[in-house]
NUMARDO-608683 format. One record per residue: residue in three letters; x, y, z of N, C-alpha, C in turn; residue number from 1. Coordinates in steps of 0.001 Angstrom, whole numbers, plus 524288, in hexadecimal, padded with zeros to 5 digits. Example, Ala and Ser with C-alpha at 12.3 -4.5 7.8 and 13.67 -1.06 7.14 Angstrom:
BEGIN
REC    aa      nx      ny      nz     cax     cay     caz      cx      cy      cz     i
REC   ALA   83386   7E9C6   81E78   8300C   7EE6C   81E78   83390   7F31C   81E78     1
REC   SER   83232   7F736   81BA8   83566   7FBDC   81BE4   83264   8001E   81EBE     2
end
This chain:
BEGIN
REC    aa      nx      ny      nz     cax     cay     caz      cx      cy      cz     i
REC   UNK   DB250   A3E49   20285   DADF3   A3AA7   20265   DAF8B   A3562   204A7     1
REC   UNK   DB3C4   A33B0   2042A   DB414   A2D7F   20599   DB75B   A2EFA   20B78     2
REC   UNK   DB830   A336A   20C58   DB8FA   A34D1   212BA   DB4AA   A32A9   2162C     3
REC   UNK   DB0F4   A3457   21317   DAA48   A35F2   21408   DA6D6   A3105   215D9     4
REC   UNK   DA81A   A2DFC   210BE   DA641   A2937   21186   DA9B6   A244E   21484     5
REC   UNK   DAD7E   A24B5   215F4   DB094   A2429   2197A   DB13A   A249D   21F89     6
REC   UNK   DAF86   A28AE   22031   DACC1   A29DA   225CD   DA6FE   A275C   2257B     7
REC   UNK   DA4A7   A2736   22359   D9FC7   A258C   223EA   D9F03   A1F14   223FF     8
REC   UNK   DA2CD   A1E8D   222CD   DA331   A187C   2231C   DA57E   A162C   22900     9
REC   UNK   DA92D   A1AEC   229E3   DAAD8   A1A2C   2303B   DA63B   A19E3   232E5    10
REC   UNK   DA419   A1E30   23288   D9F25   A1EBE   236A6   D9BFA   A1CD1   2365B    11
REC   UNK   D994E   A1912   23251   D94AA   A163E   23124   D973F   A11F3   23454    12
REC   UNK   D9CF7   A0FE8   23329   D9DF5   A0C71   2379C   D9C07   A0AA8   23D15    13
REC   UNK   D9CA6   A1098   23F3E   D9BD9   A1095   245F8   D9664   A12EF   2462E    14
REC   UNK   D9317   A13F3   241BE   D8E39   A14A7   24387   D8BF4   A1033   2415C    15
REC   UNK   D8B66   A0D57   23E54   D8A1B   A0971   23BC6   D894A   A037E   24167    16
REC   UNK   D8CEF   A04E5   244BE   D8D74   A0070   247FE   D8922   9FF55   24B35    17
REC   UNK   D8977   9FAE5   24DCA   D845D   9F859   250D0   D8512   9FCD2   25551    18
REC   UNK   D88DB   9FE8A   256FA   D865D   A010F   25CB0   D8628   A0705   25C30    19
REC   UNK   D8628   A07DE   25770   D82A4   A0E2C   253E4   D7E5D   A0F51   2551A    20
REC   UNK   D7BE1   A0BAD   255B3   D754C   A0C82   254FF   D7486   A0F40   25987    21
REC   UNK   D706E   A130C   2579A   D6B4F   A1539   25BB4   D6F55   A1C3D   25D45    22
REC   UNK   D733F   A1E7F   25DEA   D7571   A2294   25C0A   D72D1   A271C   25B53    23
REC   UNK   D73DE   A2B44   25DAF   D71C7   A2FED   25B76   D7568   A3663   25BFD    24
REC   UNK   D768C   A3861   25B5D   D7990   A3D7F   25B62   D77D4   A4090   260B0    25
REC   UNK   D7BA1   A402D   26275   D7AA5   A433F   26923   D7FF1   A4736   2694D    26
REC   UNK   D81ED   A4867   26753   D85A3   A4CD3   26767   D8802   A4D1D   261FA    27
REC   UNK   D8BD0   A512C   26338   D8FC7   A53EA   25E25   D9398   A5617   2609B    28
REC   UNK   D98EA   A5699   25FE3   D9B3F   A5711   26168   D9F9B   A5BC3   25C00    29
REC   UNK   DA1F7   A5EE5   25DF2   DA4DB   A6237   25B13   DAA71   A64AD   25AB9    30
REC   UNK   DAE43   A64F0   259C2   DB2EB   A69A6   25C44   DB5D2   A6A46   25750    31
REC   UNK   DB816   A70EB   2584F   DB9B9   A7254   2539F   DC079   A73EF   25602    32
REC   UNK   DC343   A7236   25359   DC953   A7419   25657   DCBA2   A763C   250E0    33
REC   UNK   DCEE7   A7BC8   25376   DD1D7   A7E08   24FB9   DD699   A800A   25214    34
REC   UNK   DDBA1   A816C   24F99   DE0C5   A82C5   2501F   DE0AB   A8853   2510D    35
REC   UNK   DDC6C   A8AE1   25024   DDD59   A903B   25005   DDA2F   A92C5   254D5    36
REC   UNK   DD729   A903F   257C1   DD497   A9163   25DC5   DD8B2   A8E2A   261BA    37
REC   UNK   DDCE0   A8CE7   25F19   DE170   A8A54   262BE   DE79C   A8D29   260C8    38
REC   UNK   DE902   A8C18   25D5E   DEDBF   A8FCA   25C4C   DEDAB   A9426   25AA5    39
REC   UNK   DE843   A957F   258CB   DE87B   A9A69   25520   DE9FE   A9981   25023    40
REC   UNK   DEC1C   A9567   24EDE   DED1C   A9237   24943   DEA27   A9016   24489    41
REC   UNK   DEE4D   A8C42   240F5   DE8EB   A8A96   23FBE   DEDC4   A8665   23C21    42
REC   UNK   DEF5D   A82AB   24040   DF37E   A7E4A   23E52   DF18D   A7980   241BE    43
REC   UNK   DF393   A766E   23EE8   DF44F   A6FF6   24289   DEE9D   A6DBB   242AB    44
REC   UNK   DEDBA   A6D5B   2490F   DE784   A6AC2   249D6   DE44B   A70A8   246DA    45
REC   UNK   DE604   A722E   2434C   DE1F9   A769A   24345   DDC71   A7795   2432E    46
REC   UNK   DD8ED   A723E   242F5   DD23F   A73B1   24347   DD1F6   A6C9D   2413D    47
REC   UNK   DCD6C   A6C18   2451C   DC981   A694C   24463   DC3A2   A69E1   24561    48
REC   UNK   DC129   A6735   24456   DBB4D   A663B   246FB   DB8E4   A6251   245E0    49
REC   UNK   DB604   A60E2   24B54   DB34A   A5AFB   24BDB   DAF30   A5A50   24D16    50
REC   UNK   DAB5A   A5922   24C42   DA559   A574D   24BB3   DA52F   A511C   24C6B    51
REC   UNK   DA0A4   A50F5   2511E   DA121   A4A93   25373   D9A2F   A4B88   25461    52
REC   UNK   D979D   A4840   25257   D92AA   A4575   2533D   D93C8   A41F2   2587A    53
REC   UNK   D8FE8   A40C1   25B1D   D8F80   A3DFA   26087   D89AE   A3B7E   25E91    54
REC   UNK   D898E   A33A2   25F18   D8541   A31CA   25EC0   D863C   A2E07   26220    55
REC   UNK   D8110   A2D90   2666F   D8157   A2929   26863   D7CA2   A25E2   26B76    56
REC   UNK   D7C60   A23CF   26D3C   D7636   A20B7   26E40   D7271   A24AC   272A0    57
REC   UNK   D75EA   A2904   273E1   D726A   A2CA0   2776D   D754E   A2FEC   2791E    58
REC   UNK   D7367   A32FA   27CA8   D7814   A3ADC   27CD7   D7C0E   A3628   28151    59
REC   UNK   D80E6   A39FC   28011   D84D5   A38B2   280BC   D84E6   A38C1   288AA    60
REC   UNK   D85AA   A351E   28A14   D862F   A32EA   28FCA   D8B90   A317C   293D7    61
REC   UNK   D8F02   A30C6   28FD3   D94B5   A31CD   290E4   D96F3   A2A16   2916A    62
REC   UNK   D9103   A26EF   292F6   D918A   A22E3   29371   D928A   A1F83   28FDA    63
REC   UNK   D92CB   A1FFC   28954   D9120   A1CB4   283B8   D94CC   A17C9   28527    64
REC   UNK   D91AF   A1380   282BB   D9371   A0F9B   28120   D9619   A0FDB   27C81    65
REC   UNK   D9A32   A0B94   27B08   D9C7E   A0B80   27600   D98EB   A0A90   27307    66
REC   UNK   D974C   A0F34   26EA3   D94C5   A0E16   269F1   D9016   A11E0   26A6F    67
REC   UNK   D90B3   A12C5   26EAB   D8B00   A1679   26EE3   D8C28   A1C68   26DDB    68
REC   UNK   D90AF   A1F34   26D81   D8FA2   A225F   26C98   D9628   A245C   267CF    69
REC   UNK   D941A   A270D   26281   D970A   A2800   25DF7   D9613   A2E0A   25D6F    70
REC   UNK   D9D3B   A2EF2   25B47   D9E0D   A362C   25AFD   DA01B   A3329   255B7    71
REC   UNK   D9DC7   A3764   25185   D9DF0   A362D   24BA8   DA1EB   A3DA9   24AA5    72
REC   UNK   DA696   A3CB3   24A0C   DA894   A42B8   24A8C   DAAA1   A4253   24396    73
REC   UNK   DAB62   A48F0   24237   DADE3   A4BC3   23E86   DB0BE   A4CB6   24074    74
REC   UNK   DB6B8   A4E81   23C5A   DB998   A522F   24139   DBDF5   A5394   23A40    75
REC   UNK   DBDFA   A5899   23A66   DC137   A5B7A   23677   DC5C7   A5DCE   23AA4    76
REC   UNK   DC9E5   A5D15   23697   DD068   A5EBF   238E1   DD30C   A60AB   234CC    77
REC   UNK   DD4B2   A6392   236C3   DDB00   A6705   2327B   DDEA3   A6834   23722    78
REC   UNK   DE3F7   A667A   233D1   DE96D   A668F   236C9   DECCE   A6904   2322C    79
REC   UNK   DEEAE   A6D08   233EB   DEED3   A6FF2   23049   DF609   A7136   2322F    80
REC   UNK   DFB3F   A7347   22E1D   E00C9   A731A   2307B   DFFAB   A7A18   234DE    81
REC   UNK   E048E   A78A9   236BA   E06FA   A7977   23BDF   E07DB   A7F8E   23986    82
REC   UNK   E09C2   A80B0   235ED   E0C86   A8594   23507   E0987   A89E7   22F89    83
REC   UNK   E0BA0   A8D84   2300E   E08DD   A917B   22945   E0CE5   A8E99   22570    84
REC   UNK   E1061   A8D22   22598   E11D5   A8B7A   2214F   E14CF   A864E   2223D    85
REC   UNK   E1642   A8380   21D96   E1792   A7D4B   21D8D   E1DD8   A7C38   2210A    86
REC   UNK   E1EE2   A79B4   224E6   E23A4   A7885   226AB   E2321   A7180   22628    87
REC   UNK   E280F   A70DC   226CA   E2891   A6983   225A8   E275C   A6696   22BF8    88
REC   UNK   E23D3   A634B   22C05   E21E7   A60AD   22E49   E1CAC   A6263   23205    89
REC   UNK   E1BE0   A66EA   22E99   E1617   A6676   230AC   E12CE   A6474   22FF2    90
REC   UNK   E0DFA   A643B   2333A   E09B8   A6113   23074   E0548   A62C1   22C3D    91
REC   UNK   E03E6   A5DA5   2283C   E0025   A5E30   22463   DFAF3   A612E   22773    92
REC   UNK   DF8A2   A6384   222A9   DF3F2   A64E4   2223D   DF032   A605B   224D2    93
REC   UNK   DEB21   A5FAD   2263D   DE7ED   A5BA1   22743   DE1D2   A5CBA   2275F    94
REC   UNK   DE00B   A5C5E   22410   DDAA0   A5CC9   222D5   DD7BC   A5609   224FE    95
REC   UNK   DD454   A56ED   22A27   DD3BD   A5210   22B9D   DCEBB   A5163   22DA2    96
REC   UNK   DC9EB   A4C33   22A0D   DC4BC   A4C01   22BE5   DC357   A4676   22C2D    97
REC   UNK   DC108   A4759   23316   DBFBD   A42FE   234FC   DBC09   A4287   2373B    98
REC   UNK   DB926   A3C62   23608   DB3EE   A3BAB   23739   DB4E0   A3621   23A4C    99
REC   UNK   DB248   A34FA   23F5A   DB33C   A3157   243A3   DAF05   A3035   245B2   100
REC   UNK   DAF27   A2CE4   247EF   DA9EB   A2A5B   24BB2   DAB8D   A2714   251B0   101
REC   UNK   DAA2F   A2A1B   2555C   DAD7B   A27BC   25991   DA87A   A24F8   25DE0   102
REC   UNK   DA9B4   A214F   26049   DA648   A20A5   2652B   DA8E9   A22F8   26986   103
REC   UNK   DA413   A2487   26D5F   DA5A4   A25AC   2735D   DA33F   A221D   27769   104
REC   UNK   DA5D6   A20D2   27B8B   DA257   A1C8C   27EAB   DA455   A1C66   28371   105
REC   UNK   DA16D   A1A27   2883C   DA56B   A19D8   28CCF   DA72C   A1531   28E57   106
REC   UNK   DAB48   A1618   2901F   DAC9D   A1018   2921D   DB037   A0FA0   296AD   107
REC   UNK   DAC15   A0E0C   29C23   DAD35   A0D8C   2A032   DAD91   A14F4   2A25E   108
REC   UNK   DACF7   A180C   2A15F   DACE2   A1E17   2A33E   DAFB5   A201B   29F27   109
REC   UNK   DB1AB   A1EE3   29BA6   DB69B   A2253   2985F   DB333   A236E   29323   110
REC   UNK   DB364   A2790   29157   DB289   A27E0   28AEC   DB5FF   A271D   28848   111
REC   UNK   DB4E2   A2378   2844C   DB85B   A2009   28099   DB50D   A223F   279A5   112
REC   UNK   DB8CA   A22B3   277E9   DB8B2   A250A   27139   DBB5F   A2095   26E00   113
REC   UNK   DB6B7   A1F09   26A9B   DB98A   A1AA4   26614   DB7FD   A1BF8   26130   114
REC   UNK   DBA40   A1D8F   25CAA   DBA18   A1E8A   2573E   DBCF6   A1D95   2545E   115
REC   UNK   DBA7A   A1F1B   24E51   DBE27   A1F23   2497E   DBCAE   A240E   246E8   116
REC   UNK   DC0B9   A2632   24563   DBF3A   A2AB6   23FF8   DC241   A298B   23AD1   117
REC   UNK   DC197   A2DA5   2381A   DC4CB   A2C51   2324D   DC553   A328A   22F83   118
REC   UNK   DCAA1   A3266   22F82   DCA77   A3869   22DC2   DCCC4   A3913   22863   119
REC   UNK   DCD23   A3B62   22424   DCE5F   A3E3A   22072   DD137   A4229   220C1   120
REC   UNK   DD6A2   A429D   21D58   DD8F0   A47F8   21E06   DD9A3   A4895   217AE   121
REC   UNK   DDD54   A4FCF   218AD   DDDDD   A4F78   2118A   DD8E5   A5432   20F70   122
REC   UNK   DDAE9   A54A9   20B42   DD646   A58E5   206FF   DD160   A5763   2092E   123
REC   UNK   DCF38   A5168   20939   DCCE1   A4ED1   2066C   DC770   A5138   20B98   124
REC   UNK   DC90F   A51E0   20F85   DC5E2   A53F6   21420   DC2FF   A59D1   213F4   125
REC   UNK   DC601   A5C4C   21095   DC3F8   A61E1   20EB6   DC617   A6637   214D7   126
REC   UNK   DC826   A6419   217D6   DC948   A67AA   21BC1   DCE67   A6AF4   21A32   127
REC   UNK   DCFB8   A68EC   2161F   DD558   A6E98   2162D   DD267   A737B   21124   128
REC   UNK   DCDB5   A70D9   20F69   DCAC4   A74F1   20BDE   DC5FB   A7780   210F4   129
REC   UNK   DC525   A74BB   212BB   DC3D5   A77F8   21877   DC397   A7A51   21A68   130
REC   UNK   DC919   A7AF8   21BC5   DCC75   A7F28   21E01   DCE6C   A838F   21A66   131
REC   UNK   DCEEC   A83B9   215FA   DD219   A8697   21247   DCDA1   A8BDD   21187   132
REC   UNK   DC87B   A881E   21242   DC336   A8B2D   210B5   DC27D   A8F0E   2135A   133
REC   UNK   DC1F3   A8BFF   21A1B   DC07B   A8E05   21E9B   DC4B0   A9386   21E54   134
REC   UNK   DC87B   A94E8   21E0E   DCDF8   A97A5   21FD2   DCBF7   A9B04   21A46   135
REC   UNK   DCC56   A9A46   216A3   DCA7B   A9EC6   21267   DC74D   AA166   21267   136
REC   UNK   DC1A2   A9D40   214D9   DBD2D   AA09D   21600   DBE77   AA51C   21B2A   137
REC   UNK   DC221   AA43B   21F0A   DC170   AA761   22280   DC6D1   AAA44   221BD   138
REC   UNK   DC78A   AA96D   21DE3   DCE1D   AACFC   21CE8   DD1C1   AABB3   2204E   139
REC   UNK   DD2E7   AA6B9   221CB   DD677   AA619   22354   DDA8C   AA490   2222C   140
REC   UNK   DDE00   AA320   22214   DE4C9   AA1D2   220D1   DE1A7   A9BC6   21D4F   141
REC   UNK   DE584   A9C06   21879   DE351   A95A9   217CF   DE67B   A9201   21982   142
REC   UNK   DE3E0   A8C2C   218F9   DE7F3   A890D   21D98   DEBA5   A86B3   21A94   143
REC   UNK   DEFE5   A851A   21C28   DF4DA   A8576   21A69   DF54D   A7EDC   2189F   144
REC   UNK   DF7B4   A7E38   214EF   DFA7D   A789A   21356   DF5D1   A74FA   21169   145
REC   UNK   DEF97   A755E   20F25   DEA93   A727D   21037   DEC63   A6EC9   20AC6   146
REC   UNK   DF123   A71F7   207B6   DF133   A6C47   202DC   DF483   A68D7   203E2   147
REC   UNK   DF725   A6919   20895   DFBDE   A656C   20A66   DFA7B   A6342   20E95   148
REC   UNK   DF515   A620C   20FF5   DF2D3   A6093   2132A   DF3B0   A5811   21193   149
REC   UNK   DF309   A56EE   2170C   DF2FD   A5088   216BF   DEF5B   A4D43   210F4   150
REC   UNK   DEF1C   A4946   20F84   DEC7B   A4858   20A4E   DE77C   A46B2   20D86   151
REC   UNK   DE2B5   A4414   20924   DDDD7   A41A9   20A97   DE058   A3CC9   20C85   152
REC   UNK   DDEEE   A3A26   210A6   DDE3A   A34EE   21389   DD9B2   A359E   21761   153
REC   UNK   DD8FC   A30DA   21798   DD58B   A2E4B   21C38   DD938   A2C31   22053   154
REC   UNK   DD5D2   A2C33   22451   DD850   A28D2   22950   DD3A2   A281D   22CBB   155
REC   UNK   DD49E   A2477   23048   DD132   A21F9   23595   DD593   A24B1   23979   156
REC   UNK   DD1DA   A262A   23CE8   DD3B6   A281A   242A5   DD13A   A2571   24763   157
REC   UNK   DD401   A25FE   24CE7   DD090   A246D   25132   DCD9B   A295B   252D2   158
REC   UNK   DC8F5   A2837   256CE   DC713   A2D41   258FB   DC89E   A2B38   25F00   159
REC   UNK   DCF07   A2B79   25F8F   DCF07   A29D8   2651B   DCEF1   A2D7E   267F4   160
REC   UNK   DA1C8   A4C8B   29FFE   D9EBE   A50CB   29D78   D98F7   A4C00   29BBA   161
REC   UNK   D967E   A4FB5   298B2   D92DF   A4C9E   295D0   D920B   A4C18   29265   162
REC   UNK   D95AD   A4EC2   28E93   D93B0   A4D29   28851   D99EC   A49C3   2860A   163
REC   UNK   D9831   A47C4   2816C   D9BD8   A44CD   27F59   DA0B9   A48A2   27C56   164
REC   UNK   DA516   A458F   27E56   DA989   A4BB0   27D51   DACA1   A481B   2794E   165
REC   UNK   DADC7   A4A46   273B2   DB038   A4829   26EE3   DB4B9   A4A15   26FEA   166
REC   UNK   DB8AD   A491B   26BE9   DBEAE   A4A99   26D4A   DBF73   A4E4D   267B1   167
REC   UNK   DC1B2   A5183   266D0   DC455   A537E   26316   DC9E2   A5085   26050   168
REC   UNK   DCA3A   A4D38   25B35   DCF23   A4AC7   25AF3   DD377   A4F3B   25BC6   169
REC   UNK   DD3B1   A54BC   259DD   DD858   A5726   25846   DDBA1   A5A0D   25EE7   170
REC   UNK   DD65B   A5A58   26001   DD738   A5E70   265BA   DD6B9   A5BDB   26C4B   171
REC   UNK   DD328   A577C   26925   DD2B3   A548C   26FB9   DCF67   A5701   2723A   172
REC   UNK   DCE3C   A5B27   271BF   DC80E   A5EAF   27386   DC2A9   A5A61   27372   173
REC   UNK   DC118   A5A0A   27787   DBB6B   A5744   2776D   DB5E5   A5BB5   27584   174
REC   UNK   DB37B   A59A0   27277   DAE1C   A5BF1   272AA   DA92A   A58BB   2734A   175
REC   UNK   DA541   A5BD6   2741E   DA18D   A5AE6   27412   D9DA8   A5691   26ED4   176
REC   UNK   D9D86   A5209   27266   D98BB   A4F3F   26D27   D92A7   A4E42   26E48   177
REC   UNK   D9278   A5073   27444   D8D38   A50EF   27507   D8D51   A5691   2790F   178
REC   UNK   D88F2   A57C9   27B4C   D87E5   A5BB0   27D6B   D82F9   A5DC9   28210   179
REC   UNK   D846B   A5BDE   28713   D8088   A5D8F   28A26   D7DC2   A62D1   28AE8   180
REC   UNK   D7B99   A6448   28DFF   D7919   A6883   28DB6   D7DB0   A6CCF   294C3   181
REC   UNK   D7E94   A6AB2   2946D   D81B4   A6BFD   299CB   D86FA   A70F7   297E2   182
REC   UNK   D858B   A7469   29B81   D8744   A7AE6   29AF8   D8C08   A7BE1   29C2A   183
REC   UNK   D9119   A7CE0   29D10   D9388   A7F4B   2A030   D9BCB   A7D48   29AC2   184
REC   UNK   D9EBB   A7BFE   2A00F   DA2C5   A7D08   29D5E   DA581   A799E   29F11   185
REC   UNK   DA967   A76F0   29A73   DACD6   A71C5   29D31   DB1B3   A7220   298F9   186
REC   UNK   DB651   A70B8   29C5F   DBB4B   A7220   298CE   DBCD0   A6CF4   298D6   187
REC   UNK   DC132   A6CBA   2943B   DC29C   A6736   29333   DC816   A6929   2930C   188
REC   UNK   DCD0B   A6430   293E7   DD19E   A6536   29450   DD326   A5E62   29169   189
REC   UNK   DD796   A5FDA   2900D   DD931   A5938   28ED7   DDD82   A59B6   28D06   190
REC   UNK   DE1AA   A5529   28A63   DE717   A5545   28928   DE78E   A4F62   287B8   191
REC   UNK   DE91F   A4E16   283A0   DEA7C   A48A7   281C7   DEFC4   A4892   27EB4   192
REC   UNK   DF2FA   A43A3   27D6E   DF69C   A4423   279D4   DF78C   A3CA3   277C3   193
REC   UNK   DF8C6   A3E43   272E7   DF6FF   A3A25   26FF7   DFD20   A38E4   26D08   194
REC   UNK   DFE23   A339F   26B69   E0288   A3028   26A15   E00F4   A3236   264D3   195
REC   UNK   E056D   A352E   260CA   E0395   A3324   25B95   E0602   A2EAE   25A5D   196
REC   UNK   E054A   A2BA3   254CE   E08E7   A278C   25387   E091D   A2A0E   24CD8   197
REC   UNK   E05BC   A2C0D   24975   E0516   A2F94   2444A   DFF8E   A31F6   24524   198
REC   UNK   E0023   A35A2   2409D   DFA64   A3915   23E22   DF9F1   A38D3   238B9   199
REC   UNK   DF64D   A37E7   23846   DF2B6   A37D9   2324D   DF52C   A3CF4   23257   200
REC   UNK   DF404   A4037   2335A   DF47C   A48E4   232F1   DFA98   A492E   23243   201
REC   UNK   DFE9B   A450F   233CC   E042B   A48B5   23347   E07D8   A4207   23205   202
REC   UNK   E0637   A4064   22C0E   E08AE   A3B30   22A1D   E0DD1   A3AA5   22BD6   203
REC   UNK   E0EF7   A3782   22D31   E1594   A36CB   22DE8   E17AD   A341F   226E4   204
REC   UNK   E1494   A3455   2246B   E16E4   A3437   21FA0   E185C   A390D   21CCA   205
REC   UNK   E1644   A3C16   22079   E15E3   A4111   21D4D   E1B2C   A453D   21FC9   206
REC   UNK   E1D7C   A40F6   2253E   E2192   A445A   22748   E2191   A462E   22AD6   207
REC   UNK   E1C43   A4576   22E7D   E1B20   A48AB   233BA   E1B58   A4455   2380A   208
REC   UNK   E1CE3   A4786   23B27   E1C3C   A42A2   24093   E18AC   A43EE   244DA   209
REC   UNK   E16D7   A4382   24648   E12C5   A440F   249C8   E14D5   A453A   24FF3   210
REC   UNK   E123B   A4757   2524A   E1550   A4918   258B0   E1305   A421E   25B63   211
REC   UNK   E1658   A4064   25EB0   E158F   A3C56   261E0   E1115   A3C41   264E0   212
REC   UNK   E0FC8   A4005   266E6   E0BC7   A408C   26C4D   E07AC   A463D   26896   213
REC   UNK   E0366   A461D   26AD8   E0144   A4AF6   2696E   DFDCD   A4B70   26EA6   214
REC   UNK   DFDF5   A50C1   2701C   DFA16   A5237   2757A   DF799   A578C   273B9   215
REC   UNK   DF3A1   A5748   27660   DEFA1   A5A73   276CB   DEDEF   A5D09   27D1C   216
REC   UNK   DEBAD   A633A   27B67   DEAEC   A629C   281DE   DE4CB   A664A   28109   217
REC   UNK   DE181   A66F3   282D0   DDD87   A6AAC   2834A   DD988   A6BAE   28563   218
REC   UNK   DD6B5   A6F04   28434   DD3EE   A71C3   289BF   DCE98   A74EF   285AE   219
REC   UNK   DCAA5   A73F9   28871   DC4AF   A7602   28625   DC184   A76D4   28B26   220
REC   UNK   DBD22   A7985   28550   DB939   A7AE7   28C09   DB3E4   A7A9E   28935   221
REC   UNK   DB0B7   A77F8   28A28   DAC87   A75D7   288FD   DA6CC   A7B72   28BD9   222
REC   UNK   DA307   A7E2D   287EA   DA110   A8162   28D21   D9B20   A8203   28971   223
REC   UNK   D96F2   A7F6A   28C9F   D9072   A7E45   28A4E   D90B7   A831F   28DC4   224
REC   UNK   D8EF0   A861F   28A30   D8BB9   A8BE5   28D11   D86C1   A8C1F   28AE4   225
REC   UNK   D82F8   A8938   288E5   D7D82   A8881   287DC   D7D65   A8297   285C4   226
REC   UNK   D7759   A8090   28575   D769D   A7B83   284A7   D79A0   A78A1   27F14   227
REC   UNK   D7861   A7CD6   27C89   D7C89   A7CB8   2750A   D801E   A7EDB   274C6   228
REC   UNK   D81D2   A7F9C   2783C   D862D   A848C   27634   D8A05   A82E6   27A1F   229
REC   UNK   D8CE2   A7E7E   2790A   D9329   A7B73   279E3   D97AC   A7F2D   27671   230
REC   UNK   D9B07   A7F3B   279CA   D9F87   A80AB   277D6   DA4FC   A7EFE   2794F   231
REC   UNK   DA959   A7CE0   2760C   DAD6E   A7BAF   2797E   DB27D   A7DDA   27507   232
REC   UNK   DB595   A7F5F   2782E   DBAAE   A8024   27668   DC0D4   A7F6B   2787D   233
REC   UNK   DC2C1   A7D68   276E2   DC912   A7966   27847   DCD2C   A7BDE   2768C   234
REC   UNK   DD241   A7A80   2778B   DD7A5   A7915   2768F   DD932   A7577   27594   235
REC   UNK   DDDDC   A743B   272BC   DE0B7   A7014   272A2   DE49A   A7129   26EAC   236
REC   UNK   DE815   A6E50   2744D   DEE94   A716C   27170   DF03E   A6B72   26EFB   237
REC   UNK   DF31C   A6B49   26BEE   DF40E   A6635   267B5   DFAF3   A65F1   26818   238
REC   UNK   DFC79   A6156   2693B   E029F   A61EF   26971   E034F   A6162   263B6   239
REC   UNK   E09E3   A606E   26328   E0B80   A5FA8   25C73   E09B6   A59E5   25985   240
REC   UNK   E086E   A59C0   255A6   E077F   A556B   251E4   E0A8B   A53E3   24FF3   241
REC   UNK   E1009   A576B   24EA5   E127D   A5480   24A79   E1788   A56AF   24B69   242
REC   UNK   E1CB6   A53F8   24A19   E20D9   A56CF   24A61   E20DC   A5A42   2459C   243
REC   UNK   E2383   A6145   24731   E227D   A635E   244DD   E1CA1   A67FF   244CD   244
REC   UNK   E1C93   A6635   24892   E177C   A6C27   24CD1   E1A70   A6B24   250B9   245
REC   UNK   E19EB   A6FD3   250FE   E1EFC   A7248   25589   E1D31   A72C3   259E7   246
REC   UNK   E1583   A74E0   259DB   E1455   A7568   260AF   E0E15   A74E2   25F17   247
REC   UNK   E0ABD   A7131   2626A   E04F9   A7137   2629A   E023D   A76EE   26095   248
REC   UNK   DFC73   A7520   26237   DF99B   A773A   26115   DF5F4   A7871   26362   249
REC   UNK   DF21A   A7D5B   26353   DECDD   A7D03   26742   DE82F   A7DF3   26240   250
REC   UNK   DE3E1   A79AB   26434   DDE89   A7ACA   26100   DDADE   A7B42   2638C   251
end
């Protein structure tokens, strides 16, 4: 509950403001990533999913001014250890839910992304009872280590063609937050790598060190074969997080 009301206080923020007004819902945006349509597994980045609202003073034009146009996203995560059974320095359990509000806008030809979110980890999110459910109901293996999982905290995070393309935090996969009517097939490719300095997910109080660099590389294919009926599906291979994973990952 005070997760709850907590986020809502974020977001009344950035909707509450003078250049809020007049707004209306012109897309939605979606993507579901799992460990097991990539390794066959079911460790590490093992599953998320993200839900992003798109509002803005009119259908999306590629042109927005700052302020004119807001993606209000969900986004559920579990990071789950490396192995079937416990070795020393692997990583914690991570039950992780986050609610954000980002602007999109152009400036000078470039699309530029500015936000805040605030996420919750811990019991307190209900995603490691979630999962325990989901896997019983379908008889599957139950998931391993969910009471030695990270504790309840809060934290603040950054959120650093023709339709408006959202980012996936875990995978770097873009999706869809709006949607023309236009038919056919378009692939996406990309590759980034990022400085860590720490992670909320792997405390250095707790003994873990984090990998220096982290890269990503991946590849999708986006394919409207009727006016409703969008479909897209990706890769993305994940280097190591932490000393102590021995070799990436694909989701």
């Amino acid at each position: 509950m005070r997760f709850t009301l907590a986020i809502a206080a974020v977001i009344s923020t950035f909707a509450t403001s003078a250049f809020a007004e007049g707004r209306e819902t012109i897309g939605f945006g979606r993507i579901f990533n799992n460990d097991f349509f990539g390794d066959q597994a079911d460790r590490l980045q093992t599953g998320s999913n993200t839900f992003s609202i798109v509002r803005g003073r009119q259908d999306y034009a590629g042109d927005e001014a700052f302020g004119d146009l807001l993606e209000y996203q969900l986004r559920a995560q579990i990071i789950s250890l490396s192995g079937h059974a416990p070795a020393p320095g692997d990583r914690p359990y991570v039950g992780a839910l986050t609610m954000g509000v980002a602007m999109h806008f152009d400036f000078q030809g470039t699309q530029l992304t500015l936000g805040s979110e605030m996420t919750a980890i811990g019991p307190q999110t209900g995603l490691s009872a979630f999962q325990i459910g989901f896997h019983d109901t379908f008889n599957m293996p139950e998931p391993r280590f969910t009471d030695d999982q990270l504790g309840n905290a809060f934290f603040l995070g950054g959120v650093a063609q023709n339709d408006l393309m959202l980012r996936d935090v875990v995978t770097g996969e873009l999706y869809r937050g709006t949607q023309d009517e236009e038919l056919g097939v378009s692939l996406l490719f990309g590759a980034d790598i990022a400085k860590v300095f720490d992670s909320a997910y792997l405390p250095a109080d707790m003994g873990y060190t984090v990998s220096e660099t982290r890269s990503r590389a991946r590849a999708g294919v986006f394919w409207q074969f009727a006016e409703d009926a969008p479909f897209f599906y990706g890769a993305t291979y994940l280097s190591e997080e932490f000393e102590g994973q021995h070799k990436g990952q694909v989701v």
